[in-house]
N, C-alpha and C positions, 0 to 999 in steps of 0.2 A: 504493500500500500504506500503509496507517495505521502508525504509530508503534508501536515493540516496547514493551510496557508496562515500566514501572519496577519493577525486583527489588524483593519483599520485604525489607525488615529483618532481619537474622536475627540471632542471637547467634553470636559466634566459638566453636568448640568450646570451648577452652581456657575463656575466662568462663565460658562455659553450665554445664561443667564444675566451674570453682568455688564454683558457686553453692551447690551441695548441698553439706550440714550433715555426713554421713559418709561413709565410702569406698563402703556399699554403695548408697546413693541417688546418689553420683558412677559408681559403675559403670553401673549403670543408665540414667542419661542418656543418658553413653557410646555403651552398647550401643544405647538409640532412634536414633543416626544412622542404622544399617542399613536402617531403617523409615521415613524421611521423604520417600517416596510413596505409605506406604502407612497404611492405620489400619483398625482390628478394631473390630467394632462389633455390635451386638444386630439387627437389624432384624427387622421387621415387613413383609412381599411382597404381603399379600395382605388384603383385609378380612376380620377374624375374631372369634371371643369368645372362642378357645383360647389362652391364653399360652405351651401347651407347644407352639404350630407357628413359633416367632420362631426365629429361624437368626442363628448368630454367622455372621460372613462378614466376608472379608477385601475391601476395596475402594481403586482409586486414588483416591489425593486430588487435587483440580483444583491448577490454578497460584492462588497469595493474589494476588488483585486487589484496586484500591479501596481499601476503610474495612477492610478483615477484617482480622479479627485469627487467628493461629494459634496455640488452647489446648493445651499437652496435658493431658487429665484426670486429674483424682486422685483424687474423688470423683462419683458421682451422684446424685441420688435419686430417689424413685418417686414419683407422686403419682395419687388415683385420677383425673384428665383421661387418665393413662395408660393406664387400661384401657378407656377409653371410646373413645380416641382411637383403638386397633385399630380398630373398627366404627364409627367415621365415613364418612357417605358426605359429608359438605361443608355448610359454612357456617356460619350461626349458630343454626341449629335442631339441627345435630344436638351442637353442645354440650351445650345442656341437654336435650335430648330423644332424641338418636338416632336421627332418622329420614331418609326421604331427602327429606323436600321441605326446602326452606330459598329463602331470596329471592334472587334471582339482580343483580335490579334496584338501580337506589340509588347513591350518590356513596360509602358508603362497607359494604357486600356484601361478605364474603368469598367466598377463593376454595373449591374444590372443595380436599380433605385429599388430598396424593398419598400414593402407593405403588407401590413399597416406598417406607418412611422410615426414621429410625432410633430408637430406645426413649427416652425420657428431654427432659424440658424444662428440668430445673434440673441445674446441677453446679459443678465449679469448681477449678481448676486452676494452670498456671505458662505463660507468655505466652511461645512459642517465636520467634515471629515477626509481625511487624505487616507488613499492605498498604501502599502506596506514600501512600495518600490517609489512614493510620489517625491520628487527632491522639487525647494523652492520654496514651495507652497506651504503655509500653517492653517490651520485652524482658526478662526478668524476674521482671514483677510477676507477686504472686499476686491474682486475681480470681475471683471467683463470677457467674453469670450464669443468665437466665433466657432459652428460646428461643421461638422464635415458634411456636407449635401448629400453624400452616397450611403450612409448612414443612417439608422430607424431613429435615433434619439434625436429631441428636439428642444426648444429653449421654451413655449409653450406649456411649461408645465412647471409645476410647486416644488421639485427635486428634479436637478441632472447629474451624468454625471460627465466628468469632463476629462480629457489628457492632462496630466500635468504641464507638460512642456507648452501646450497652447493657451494658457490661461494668463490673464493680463493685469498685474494689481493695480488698481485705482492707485492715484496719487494721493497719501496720505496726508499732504499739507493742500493746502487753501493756493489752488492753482486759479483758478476760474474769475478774471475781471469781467466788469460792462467793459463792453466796444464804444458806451458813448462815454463813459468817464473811469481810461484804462490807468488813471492814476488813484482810483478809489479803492477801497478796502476787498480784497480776493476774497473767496467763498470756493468749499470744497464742491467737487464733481458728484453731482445727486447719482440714484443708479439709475432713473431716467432716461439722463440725458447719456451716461453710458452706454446701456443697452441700444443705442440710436446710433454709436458709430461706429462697429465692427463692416460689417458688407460696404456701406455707404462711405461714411469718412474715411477709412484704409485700404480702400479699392482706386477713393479719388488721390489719394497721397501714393500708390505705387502707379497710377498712369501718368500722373505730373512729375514727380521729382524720381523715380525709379527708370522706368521708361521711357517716359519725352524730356525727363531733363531739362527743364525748362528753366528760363534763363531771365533776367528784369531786361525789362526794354520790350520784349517780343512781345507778339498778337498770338490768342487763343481763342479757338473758337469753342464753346462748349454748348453740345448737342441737349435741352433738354434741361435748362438753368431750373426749375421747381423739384425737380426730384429728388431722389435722396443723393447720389453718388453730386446731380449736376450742382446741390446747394452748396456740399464741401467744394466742390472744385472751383467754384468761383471764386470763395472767400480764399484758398488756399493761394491760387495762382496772382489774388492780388498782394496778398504778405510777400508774395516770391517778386511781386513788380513788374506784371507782366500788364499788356491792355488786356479786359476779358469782352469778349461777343457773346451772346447768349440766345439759345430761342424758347418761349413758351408761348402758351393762348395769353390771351390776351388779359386775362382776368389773374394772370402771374405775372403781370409787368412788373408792377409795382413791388411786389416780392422780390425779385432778382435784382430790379435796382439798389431794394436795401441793403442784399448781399456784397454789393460791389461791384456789380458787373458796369462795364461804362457804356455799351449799347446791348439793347434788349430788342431781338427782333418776333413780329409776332408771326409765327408762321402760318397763320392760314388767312395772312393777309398781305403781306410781302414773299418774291420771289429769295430765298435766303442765299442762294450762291450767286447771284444778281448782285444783293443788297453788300454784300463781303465782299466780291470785287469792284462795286462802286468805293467804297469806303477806304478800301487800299491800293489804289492807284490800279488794279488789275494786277497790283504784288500779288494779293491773295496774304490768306497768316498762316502763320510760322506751327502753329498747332492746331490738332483737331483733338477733341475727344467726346469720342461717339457713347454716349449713354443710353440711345434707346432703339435704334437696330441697325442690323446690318445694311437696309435699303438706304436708311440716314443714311449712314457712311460712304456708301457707293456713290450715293448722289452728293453729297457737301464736300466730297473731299476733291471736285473740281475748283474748291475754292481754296485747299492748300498751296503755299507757293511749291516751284521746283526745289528738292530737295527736303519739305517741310516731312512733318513727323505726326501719325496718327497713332492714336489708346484705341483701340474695339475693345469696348466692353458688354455689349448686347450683340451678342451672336456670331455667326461664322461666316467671311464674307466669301463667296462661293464665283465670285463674277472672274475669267479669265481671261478680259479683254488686258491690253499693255500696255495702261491706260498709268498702272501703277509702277510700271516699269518705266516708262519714257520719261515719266516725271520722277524718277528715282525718289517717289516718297518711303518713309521707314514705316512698318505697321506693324504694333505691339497689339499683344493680345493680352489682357487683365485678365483674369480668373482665381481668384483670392482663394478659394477652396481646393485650389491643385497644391498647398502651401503642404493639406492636410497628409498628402500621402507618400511624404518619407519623413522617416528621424533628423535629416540633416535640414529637411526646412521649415518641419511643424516648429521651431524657435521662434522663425521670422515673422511666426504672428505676433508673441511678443515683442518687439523690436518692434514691428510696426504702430503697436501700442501706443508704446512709448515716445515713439515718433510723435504723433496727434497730441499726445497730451501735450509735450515740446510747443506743440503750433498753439496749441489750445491757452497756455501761458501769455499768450502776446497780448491778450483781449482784445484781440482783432476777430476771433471767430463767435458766430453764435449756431447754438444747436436746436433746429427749429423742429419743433418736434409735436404731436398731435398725439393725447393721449387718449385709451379706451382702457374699460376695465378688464379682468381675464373671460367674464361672460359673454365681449364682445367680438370674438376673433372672426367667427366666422364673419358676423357684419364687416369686422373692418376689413378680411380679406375681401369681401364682394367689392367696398370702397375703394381696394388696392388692383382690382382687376379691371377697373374702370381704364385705369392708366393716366388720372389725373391728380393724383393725390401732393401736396405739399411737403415738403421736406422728407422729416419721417414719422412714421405709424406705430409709436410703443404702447406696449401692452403693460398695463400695472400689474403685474402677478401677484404680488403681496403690499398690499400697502406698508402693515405694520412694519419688516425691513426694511421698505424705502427712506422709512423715516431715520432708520440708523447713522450713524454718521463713521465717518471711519473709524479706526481704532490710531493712536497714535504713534506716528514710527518712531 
């Protein structure tokens, strides 16, 4: 018989207990001991395009083996991979495409998307307990975290559980100013606004400063300024000093202006690769980053100059005309959850982390965020498949933790 694996880590009631800021998030805790087999959670049974067939449902949680870490959540958010991700049938076609062929073959192929799963990729929480093998990580800490998309576990739900190596501690000290007055008194990162920048904000920081390398002085054009990845990308690439172009409806002008953008076009009322080569003499800008599909990008990226450099991040662009050769543009592919599958790069999610928070110090960034409660996922997914939703779409999973405040480093 093999060896009884070694007990998780856990917190003794009493500490766990002290941890929380007042009596009604110390009840609460409390009260979760009754539950630590069990955790409530969103899932998704079946392949679908309906968000009203997702079923809350109560399930055991396994024994914490290994590296794992044990979250409980406080916050979630939505991201549209999540409504794409119901109607996956597997690999890396049907990320940007949705279909069912995808390549089986290859050193590194994904696998087939199970089901059931559970709702949600980004969230972020208070660390109950660590695996036997977990380094890093305590008891404790608050973290934000991004999951793996090929994976059944999801951040939708009251306990997950997580890799050590990809988990992100919140900064302990009062990083967070106003953008209108960045010489005023700092304020800690809520798990709100946390759980809002895993896919979005560190998807928009590896197309701009990883990627296109983007430089102060240049022109960028960013596909899709209301969403989640285009809200970070605007506010980031103006700290970096670049001009920003932006497109939304028109009922997001004024939104994207406040981000920073310095032209805001409305695209179903201007020609937008017209309006970009008016604007720059027929240079065209220096960057693209496509956030909402590969048609975007095929079509706007006539307004790249010769030489310039595009982000895909919505989809696979499949067009083989030498349209992208003659104009020797560079074209990166974002994919923040390909991080997940080896040991030498699931670190870089931390790293990236920690990058954001970095930017997030300047009080130059804000995190625009649109909150629902955990009864409303399905609603707010139907809201998230519209395709017009602002910023981002966080799910309160726990209030009482949210109200927690860090623990002091």
């Amino acid at each position: 018989m093999g060896a009884r694996p070694s007990a998780p880590r856990a917190a003794p009631e009493p500490a766990r207990i002290a941890a929380a800021n007042d009596a009604q998030a110390a009840a609460a805790i409390e009260a979760s001991a009754s539950l630590d087999l069990w955790t409530e959670s969103w899932v998704c049974k079946a392949r679908t395009t309906d968000p009203g067939t997702l079923q809350f449902v109560r399930t055991e949680l396994p024994q914490l083996t290994g590296s794992l870490v044990r979250v409980r959540v406080a916050a979630a958010a939505l991201n549209p991979v999540d409504i794409k991700r119901m109607n996956f049938a597997g690999g890396a076609s049907s990320l940007a495409h949705n279909t069912d062929s995808y390549r089986r073959d290859g050193r590194h192929s994904l696998p087939p998307f199970p089901f059931p799963y559970v709702v949600g990729l980004d969230g972020a929480g208070v660390v109950e307990a660590v695996g036997p093998d977990a380094q890093g990580i305590e008891v404790g800490d608050h973290v934000v975290f991004h999951l793996q998309v090929t994976k059944a576990v999801g951040s939708c739900s009251k306990v997950v559980y997580v890799e050590a190596t990809t988990l992100c501690k919140l900064p302990a000290e009062a990083c967070m100013t106003s953008r209108t007055a960045p010489a005023g008194p700092k304020r800690c990162l809520s798990f709100l606004e946390a759980a809002a920048l895993p896919c979005a904000a560190w998807t928009a920081y590896v197309a701009l400063f990883d990627k296109l390398q983007i430089a102060s002085g240049r022109h960028i054009f960013i596909d899709g300024g209301a969403g989640g990845v285009g809200s970070f990308a605007i506010q980031f690439a103006k700290v970096a000093g670049c001009f920003v172009y932006t497109t939304c409806s028109a009922h997001n002008v004024a939104y994207c202006k406040s981000l920073g953008a310095d032209v805001v076009i409305d695209y179903h009322e201007e020609d937008v690769v017209m309006k970009l080569l008016s604007l720059t003499e027929d240079f065209g800008v220096d960057y693209l980053v496509s956030a909402v599909s590969a048609a975007n990008c095929l079509k706007y990226a006539q307004a790249v100059r010769f030489g310039g450099g595009i982000a895909q991040i919505a989809g696979l662009l499949t067009n083989n005309d030498d349209f992208f050769f003659t104009r020797q543009l560079s074209i990166h592919y974002v994919f923040l959850g390909g991080l997940h599958h080896s040991p030498v790069t699931q670190p870089m999610l931390q790293q990236l982390g920690a990058a954001v928070f970095s930017l997030l110090s300047s009080g130059k960034i804000i995190i625009p965020i649109e909150t629902v409660q955990l009864e409303r996922v399905p609603e707010a997914m139907k809201m998230l498949s519209g395709g017009h939703t602002r910023g981002k779409v966080v799910v309160e999973v726990d209030r009482n933790i949210c109200k927690l405040r860090p623990p002091a480093s």
